[in-house]
N, CA, C and O atoms as a GROMACS GRO file, in nm:
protein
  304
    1UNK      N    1  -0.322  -0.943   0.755
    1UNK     CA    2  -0.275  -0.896   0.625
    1UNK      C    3  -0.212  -1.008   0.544
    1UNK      O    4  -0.218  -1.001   0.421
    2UNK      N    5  -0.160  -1.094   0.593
    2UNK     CA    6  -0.078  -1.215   0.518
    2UNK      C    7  -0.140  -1.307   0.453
    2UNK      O    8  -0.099  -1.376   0.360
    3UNK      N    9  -0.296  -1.306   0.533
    3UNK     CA   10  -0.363  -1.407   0.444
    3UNK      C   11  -0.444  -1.323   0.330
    3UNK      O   12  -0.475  -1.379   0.224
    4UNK      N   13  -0.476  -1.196   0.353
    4UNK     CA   14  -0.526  -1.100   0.194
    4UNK      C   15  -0.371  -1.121   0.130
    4UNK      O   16  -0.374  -1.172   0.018
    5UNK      N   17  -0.264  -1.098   0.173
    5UNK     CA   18  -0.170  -1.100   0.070
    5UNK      C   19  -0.139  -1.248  -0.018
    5UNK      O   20  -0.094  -1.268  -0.131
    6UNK      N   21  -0.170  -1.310   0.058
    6UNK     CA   22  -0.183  -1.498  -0.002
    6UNK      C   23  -0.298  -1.509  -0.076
    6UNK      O   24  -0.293  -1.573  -0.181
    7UNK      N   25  -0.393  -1.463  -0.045
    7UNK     CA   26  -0.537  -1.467  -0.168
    7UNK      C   27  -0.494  -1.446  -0.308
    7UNK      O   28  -0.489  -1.507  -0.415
    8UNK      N   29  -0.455  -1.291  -0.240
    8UNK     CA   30  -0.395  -1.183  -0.342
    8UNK      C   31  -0.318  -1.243  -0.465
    8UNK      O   32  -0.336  -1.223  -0.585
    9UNK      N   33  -0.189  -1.354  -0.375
    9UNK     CA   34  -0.115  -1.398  -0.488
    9UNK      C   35  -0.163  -1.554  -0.546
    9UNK      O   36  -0.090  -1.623  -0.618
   10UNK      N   37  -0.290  -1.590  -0.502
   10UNK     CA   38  -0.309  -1.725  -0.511
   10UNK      C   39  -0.444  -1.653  -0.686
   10UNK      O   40  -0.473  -1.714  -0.789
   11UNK      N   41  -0.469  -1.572  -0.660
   11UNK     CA   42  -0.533  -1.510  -0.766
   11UNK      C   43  -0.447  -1.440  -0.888
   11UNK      O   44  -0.483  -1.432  -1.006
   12UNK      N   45  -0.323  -1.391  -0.829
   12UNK     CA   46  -0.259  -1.306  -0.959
   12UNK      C   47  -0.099  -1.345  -0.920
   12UNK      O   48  -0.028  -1.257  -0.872
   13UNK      N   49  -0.057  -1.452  -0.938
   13UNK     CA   50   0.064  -1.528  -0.888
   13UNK      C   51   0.181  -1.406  -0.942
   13UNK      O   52   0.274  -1.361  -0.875
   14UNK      N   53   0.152  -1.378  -1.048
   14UNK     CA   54   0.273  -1.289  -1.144
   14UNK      C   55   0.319  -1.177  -1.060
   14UNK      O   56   0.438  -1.151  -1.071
   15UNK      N   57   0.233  -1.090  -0.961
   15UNK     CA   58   0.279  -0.953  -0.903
   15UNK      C   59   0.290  -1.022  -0.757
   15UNK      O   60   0.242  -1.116  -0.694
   16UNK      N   61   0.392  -0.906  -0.741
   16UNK     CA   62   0.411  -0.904  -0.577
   16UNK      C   63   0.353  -0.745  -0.516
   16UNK      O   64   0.401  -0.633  -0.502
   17UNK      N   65   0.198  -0.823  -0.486
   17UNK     CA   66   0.107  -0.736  -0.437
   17UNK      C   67   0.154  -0.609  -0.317
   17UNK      O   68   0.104  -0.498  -0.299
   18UNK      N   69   0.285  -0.686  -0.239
   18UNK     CA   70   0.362  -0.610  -0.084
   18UNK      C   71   0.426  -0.462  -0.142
   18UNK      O   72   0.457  -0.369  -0.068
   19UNK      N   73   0.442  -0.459  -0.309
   19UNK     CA   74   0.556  -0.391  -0.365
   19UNK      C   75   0.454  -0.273  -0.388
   19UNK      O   76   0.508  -0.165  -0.408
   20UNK      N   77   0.290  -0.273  -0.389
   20UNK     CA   78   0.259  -0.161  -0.463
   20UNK      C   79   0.104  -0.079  -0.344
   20UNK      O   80   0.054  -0.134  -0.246
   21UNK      N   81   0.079   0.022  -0.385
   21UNK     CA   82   0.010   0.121  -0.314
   21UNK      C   83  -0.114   0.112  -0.360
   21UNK      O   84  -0.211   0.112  -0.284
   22UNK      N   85  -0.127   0.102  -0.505
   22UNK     CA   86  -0.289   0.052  -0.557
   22UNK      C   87  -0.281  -0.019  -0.648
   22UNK      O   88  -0.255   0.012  -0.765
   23UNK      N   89  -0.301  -0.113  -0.610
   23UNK     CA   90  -0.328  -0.272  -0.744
   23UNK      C   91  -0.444  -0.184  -0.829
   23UNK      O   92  -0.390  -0.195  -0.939
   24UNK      N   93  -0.537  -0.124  -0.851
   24UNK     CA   94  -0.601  -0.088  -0.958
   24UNK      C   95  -0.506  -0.021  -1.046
   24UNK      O   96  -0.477  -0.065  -1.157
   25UNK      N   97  -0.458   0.090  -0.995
   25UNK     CA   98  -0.409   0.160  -1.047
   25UNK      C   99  -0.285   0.109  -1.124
   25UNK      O  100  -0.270   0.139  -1.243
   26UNK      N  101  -0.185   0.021  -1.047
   26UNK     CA  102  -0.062  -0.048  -1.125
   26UNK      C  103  -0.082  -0.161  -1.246
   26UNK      O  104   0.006  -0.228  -1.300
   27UNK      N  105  -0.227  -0.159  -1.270
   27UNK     CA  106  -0.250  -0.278  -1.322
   27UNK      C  107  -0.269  -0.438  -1.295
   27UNK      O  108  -0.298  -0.530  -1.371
   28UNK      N  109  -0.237  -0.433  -1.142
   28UNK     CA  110  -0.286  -0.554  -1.120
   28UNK      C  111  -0.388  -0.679  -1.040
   28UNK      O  112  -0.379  -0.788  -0.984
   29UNK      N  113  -0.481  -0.582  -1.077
   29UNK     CA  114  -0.608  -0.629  -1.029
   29UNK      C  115  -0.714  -0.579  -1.147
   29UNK      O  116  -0.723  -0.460  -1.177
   30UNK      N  117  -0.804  -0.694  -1.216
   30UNK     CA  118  -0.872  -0.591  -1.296
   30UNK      C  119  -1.025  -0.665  -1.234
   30UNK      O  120  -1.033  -0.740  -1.138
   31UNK      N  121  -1.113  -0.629  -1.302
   31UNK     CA  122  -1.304  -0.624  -1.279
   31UNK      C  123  -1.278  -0.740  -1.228
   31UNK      O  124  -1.262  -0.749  -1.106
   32UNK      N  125  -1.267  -0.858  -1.316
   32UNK     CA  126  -1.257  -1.040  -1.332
   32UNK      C  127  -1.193  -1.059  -1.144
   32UNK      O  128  -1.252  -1.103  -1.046
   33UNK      N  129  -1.066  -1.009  -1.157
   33UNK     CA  130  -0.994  -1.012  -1.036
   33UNK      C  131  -1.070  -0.965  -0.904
   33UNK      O  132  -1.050  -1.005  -0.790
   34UNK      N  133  -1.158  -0.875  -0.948
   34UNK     CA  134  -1.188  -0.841  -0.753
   34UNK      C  135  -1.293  -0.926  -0.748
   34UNK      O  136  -1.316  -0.982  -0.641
   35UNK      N  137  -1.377  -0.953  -0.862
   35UNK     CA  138  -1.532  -1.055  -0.837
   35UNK      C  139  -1.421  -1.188  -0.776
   35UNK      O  140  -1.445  -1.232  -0.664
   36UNK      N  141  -1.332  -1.232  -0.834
   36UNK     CA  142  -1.280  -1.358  -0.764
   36UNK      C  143  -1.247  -1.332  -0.608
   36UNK      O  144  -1.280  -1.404  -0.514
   37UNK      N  145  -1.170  -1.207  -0.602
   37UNK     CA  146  -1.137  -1.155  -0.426
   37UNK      C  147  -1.253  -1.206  -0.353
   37UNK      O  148  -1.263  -1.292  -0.265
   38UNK      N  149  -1.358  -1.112  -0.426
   38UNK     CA  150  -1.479  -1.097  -0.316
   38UNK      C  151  -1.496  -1.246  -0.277
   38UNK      O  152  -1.474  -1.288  -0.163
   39UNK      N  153  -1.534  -1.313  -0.372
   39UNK     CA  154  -1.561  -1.468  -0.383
   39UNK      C  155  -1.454  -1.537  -0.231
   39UNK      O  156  -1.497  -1.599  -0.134
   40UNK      N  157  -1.323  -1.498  -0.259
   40UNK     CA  158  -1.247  -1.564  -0.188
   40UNK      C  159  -1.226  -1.515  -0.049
   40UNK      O  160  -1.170  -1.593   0.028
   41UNK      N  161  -1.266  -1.386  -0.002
   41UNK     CA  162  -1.308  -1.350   0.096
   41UNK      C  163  -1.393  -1.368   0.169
   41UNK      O  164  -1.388  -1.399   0.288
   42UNK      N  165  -1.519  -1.340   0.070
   42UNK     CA  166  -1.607  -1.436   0.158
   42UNK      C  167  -1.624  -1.555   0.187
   42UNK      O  168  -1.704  -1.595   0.271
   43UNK      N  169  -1.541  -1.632   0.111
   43UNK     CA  170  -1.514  -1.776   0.184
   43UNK      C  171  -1.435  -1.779   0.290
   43UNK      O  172  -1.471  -1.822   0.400
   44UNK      N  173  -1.336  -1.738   0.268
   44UNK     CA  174  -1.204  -1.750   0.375
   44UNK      C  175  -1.266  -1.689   0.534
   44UNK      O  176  -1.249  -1.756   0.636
   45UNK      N  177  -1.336  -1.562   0.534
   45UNK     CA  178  -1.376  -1.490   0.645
   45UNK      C  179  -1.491  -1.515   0.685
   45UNK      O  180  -1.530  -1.474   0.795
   46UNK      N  181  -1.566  -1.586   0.605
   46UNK     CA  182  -1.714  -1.595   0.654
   46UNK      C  183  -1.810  -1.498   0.650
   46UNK      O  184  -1.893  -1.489   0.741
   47UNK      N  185  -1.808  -1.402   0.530
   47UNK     CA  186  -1.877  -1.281   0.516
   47UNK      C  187  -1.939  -1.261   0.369
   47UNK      O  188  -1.943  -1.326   0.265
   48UNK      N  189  -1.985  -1.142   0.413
   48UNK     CA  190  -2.109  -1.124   0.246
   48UNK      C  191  -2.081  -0.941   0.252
   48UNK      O  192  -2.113  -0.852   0.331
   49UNK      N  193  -2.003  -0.946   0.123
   49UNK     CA  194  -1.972  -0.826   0.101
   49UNK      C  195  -2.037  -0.799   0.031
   49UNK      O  196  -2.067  -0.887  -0.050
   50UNK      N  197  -2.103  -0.656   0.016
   50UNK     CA  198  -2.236  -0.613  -0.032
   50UNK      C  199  -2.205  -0.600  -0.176
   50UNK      O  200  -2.093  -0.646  -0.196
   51UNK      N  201  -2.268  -0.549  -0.297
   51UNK     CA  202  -2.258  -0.508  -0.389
   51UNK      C  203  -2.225  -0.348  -0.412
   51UNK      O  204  -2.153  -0.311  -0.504
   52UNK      N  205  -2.272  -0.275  -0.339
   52UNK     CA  206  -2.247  -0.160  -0.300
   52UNK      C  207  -2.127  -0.138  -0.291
   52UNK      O  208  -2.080  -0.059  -0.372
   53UNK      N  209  -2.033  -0.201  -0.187
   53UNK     CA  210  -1.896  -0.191  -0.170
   53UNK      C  211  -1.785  -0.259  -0.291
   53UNK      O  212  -1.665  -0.231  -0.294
   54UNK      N  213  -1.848  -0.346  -0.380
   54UNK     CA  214  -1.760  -0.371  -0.420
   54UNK      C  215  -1.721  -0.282  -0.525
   54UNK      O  216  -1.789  -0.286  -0.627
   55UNK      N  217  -1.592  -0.175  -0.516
   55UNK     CA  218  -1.584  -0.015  -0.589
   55UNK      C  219  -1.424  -0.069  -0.598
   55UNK      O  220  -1.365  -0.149  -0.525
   56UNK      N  221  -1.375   0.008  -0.719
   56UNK     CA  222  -1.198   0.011  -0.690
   56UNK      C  223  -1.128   0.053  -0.590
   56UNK      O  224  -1.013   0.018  -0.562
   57UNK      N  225  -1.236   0.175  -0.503
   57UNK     CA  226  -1.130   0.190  -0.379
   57UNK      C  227  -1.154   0.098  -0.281
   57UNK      O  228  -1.068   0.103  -0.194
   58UNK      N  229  -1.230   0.023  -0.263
   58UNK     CA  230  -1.180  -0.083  -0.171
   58UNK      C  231  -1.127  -0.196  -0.177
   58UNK      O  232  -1.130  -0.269  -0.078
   59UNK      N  233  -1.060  -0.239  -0.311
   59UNK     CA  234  -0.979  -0.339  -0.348
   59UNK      C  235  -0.805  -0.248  -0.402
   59UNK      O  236  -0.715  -0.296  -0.471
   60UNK      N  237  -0.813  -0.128  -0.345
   60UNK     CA  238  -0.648  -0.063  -0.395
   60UNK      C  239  -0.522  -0.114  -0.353
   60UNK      O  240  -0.415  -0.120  -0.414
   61UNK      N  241  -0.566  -0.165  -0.193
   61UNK     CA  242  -0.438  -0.189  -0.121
   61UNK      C  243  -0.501  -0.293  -0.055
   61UNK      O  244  -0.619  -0.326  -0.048
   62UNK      N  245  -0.357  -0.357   0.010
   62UNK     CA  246  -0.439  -0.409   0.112
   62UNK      C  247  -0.440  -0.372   0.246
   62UNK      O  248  -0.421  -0.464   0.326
   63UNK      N  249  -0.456  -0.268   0.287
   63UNK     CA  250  -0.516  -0.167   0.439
   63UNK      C  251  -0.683  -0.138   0.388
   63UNK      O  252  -0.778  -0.140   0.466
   64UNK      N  253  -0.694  -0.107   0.217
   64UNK     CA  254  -0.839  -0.098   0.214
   64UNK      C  255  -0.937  -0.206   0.227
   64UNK      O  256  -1.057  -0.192   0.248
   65UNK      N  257  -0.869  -0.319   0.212
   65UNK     CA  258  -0.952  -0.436   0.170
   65UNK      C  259  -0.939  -0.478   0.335
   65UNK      O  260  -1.039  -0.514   0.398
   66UNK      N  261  -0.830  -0.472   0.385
   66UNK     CA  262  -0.834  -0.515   0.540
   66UNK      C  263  -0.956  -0.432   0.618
   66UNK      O  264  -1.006  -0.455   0.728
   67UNK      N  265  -0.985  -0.336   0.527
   67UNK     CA  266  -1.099  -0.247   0.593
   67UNK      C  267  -1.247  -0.279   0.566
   67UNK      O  268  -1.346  -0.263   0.637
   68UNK      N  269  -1.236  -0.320   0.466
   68UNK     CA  270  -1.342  -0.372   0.365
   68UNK      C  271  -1.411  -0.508   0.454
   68UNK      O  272  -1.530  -0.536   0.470
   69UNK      N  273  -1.265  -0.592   0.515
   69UNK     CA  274  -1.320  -0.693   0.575
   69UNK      C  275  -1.337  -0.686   0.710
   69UNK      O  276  -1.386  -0.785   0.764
   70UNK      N  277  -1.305  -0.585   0.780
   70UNK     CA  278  -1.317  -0.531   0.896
   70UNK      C  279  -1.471  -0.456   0.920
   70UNK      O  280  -1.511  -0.460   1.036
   71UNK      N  281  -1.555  -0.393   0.826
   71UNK     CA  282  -1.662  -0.325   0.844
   71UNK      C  283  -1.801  -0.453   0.791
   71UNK      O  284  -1.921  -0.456   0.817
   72UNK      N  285  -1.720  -0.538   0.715
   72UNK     CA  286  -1.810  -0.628   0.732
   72UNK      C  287  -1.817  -0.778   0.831
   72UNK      O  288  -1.876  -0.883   0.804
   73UNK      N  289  -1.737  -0.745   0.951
   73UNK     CA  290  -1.768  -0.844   1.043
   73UNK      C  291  -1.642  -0.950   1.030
   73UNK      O  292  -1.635  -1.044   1.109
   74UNK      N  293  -1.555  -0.935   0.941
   74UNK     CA  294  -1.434  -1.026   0.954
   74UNK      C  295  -1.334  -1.026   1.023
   74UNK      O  296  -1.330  -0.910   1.064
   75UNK      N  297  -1.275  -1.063   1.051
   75UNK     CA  298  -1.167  -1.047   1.179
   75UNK      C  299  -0.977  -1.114   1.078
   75UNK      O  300  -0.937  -1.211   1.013
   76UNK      N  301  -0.940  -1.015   1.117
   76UNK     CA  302  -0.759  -0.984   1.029
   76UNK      C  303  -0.707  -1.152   1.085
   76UNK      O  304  -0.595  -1.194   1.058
   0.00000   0.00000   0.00000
């Protein structure tokens, strides 16, 4: 979780991602923001997250996105 939460803030320095339940919803994650996630996920983990998955509920929190990178072969 520490290193999605370090992505997290290496992409949107201004929020403290630990404080909230759904970054879509609070405003701080928008379209621009998860295409960079994905980007930085799949670098960091070594994976190819589909197009399919990439939806607002799996960028809300980070337990979803830990899930997100968990069903595609990444390891926490």
């Amino acid at each position: 979780m520490n290193t999605v939460l370090k992505i997290l803030s290496e992409i949107r320095p201004e929020f403290d991602f630990s404080t909230s339940e759904d970054f879509i919803a609070d405003g701080m994650l928008d379209s621009l923001d998860v295409v960079t996630l994905v980007s930085a996920i799949d670098k960091h983990y070594r994976i190819s997250i589909a197009g399919t998955e990439i939806v607002p509920e799996n960028f809300s929190s980070t337990a979803m996105i830990a899930a997100l990178i968990h069903r595609n072969g990444g390891r926490l």
